[in-house]
C-alpha positions as CSV (number, residue, x, y, z in Angstrom):
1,X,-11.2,-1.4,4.2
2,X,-10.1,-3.4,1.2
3,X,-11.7,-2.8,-2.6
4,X,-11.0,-0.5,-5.6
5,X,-11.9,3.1,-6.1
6,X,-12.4,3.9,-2.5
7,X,-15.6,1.7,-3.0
8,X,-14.9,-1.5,0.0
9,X,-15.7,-3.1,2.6
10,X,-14.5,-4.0,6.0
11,X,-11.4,-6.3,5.9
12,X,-11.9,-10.0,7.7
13,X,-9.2,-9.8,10.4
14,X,-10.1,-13.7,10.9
15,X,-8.4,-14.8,7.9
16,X,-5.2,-13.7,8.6
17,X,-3.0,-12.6,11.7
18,X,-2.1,-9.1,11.9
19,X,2.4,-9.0,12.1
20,X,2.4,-5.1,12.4
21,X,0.0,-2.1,13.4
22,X,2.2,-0.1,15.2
23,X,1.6,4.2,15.7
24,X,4.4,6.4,15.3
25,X,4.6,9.8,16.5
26,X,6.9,12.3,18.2
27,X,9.9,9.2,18.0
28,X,8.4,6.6,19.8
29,X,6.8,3.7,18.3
30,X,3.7,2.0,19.7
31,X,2.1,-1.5,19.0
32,X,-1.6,-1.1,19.1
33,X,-2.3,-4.9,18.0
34,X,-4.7,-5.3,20.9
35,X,-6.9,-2.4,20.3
36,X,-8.4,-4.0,17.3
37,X,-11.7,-5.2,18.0
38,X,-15.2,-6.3,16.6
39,X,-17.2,-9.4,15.2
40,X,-14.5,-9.4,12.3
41,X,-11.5,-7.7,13.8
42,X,-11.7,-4.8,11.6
43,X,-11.7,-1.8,13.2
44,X,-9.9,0.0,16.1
45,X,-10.1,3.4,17.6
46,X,-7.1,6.0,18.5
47,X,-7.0,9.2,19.7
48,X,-4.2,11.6,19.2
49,X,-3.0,13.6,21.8
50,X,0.1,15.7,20.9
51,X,0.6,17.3,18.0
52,X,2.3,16.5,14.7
53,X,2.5,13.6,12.8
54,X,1.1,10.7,13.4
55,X,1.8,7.3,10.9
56,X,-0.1,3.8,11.1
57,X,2.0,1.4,10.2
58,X,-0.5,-1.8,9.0
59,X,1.2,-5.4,7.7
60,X,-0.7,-8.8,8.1
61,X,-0.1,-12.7,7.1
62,X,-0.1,-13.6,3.6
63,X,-3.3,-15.5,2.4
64,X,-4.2,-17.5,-0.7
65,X,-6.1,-16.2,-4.0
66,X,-6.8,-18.5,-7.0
67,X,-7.6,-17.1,-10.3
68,X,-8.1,-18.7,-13.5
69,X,-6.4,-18.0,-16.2
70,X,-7.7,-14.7,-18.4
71,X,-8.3,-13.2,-15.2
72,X,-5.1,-13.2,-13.6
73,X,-3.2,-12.5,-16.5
74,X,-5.9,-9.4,-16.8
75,X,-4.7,-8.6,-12.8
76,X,-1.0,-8.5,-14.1
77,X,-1.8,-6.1,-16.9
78,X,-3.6,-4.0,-14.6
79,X,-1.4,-3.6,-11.6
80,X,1.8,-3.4,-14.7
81,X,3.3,-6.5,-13.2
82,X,4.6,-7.5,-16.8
83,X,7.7,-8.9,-15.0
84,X,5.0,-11.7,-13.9
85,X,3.2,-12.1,-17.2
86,X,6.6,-12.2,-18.9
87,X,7.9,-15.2,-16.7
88,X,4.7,-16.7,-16.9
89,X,5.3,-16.5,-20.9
90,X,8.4,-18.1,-21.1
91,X,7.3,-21.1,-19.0
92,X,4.3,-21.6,-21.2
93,X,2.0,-21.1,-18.1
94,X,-0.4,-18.3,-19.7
95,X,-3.1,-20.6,-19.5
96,X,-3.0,-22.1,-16.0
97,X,-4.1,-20.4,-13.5
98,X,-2.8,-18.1,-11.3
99,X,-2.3,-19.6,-7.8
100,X,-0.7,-16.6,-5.1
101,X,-0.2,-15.8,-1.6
102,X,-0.6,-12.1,-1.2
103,X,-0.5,-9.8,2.1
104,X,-1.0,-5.8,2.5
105,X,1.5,-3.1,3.8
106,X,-0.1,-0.1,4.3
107,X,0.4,3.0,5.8
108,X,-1.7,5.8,6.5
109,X,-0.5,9.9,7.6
110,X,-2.9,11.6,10.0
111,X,-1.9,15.5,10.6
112,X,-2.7,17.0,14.2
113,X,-2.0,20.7,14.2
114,X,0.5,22.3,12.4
115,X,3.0,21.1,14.0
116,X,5.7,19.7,11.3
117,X,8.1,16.6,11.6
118,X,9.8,13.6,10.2
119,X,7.3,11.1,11.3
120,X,5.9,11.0,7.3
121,X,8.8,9.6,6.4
122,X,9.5,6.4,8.4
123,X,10.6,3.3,7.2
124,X,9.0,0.7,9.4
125,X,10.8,-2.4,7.5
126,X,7.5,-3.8,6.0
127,X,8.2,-5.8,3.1
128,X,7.1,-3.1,1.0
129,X,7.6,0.8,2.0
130,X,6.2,3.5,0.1
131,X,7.8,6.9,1.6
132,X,6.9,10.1,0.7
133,X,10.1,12.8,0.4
134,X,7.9,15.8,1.6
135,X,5.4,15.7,4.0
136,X,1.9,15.4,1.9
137,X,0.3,17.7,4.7
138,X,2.1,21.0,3.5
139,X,1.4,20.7,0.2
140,X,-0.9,23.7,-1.8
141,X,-2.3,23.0,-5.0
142,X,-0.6,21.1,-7.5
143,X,2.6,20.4,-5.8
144,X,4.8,17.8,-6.9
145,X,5.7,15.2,-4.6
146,X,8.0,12.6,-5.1
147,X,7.3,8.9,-3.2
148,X,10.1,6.0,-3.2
149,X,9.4,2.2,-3.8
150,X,11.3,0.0,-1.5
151,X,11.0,-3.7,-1.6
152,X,13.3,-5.7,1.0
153,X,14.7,-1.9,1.5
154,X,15.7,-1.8,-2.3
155,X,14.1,0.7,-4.7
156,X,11.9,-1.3,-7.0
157,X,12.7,0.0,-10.5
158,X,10.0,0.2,-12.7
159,X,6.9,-0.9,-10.5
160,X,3.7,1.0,-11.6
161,X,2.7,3.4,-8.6
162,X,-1.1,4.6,-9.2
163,X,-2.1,8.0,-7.2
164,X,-5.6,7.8,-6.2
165,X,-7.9,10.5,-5.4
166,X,-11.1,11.2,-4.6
167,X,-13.5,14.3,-4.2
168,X,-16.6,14.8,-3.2
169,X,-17.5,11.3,-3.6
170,X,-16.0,10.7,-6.9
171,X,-12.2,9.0,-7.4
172,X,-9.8,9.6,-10.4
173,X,-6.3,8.2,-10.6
174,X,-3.5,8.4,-12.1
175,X,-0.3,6.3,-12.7
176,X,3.0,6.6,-13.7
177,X,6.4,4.1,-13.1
178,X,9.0,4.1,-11.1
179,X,12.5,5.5,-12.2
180,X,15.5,3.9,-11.5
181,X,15.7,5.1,-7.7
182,X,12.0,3.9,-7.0
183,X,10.9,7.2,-7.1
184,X,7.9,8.5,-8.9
185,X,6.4,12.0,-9.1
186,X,3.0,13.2,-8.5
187,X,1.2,16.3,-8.4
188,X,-0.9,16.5,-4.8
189,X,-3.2,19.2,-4.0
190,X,-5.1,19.8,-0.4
191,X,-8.0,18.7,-1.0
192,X,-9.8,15.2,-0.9
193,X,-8.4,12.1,-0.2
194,X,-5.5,10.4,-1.5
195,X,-3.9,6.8,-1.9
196,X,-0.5,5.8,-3.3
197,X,-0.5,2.3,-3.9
198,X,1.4,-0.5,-6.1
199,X,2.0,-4.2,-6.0
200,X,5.1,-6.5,-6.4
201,X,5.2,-9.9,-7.2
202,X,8.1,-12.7,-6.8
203,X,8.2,-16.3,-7.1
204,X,7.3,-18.6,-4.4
205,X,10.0,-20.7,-2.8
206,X,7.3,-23.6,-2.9
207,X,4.8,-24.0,-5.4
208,X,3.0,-26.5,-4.1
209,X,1.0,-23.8,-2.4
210,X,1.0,-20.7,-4.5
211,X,3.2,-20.2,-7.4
212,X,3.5,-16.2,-6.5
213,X,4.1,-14.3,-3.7
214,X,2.4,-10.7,-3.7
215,X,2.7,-7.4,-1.6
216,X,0.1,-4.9,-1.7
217,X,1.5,-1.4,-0.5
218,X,-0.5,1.9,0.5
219,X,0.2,5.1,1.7
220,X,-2.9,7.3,2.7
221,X,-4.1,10.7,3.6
222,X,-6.5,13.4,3.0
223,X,-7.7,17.0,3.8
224,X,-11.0,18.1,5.1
């Protein structure tokens, strides 16, 4: 699903190809590319039959966005890219518009059981990793957790991270940046469901295309 506020709708799997969706659990890894399915190649189905943790792992083909000018420089104020808006600054570009190739890595944490292990955790070498320290399944109410920010499998220092949550229908958020280690802190409860999510930008190598490259990262979860 792909929109804001948990508010989307299914994802077009024909405008892109899909590089990763790979399941991890018990310390095997599993490419389930060829389970996705339907008109749009949106949606697949898995079960899960052992217990413990079990990680989706999703990364896909970059595709191109155009946006004129007020509204991506809104877009870089609102995902805290000022890196961006800054470069774009000094070049004098603020009023051209914003040409980018942008691709999702997401992950998303299904608990079976109460089985605990390190499957949370995994680094599957997606462009961007977000990886939780804890595992978000044992938390109680109000208990800090701290996620890392890996770009190329370096912490990004001040990216801003936004923790997303949403009960009984209705989503909050909050947002905070990343310390020097990529790291940033958040108070998670059991309840709901929950997104970490941040986006980091970098030049293009060839601008004839797109003049930015963007990653979209996610890390989801929930309790029920």
């Amino acid at each position: 699903m792909v929109g804001e506020d948990y508010q989307g709708e299914h994802s077009n799997g024909l405008k892109y190809k899909i590089l990763m969706l790979d399941h991890y659990a018990g310390g095997k890894a599993k490419d389930i590319r060829a389970s996705v399915k339907g008109d749009s190649l949106s949606h697949f189905e898995i079960a899960f039959s052992t217990p413990g943790s079990h990680l989706i792992a999703f990364n896909n083909t970059s595709k191109f966005i155009e946006l004129e000018s007020e509204k991506f420089n809104e877009y870089l104020r609102t995902e805290g890219l000022d890196n961006v808006a800054k470069m774009r600054l000094e070049k004098g570009d603020t009023l051209k518009p914003g040409k980018e190739l942008y691709q999702r890595c997401v992950k998303t944490l299904v608990q079976v059981g109460g089985k605990n292990d390190q499957t949370f955790a995994l680094n599957t070498g997606m462009p961007l990793e977000i990886i939780p320290k804890t595992n978000p399944y044992s938390v109680t109410k109000s208990t800090p957790v701290t996620f890392k920010v890996l770009f190329e499998q370096k912490p990004v220092r001040n990216s801003l991270v936004l923790a997303w949550h949403i009960v009984n229908g209705k989503a909050t958020h909050e947002s905070l940046r990343s310390n020097a280690h990529g790291e940033v802190v958040f108070p998670i409860s059991n309840e709901g469901k929950w997104m970490i999510s941040t986006v980091h930008m970098t030049p293009t190598n060839n601008s004839a295309e797109a003049d930015w490259q963007s990653y979209w990262g996610s890390y989801t979860f929930g309790f029920y």
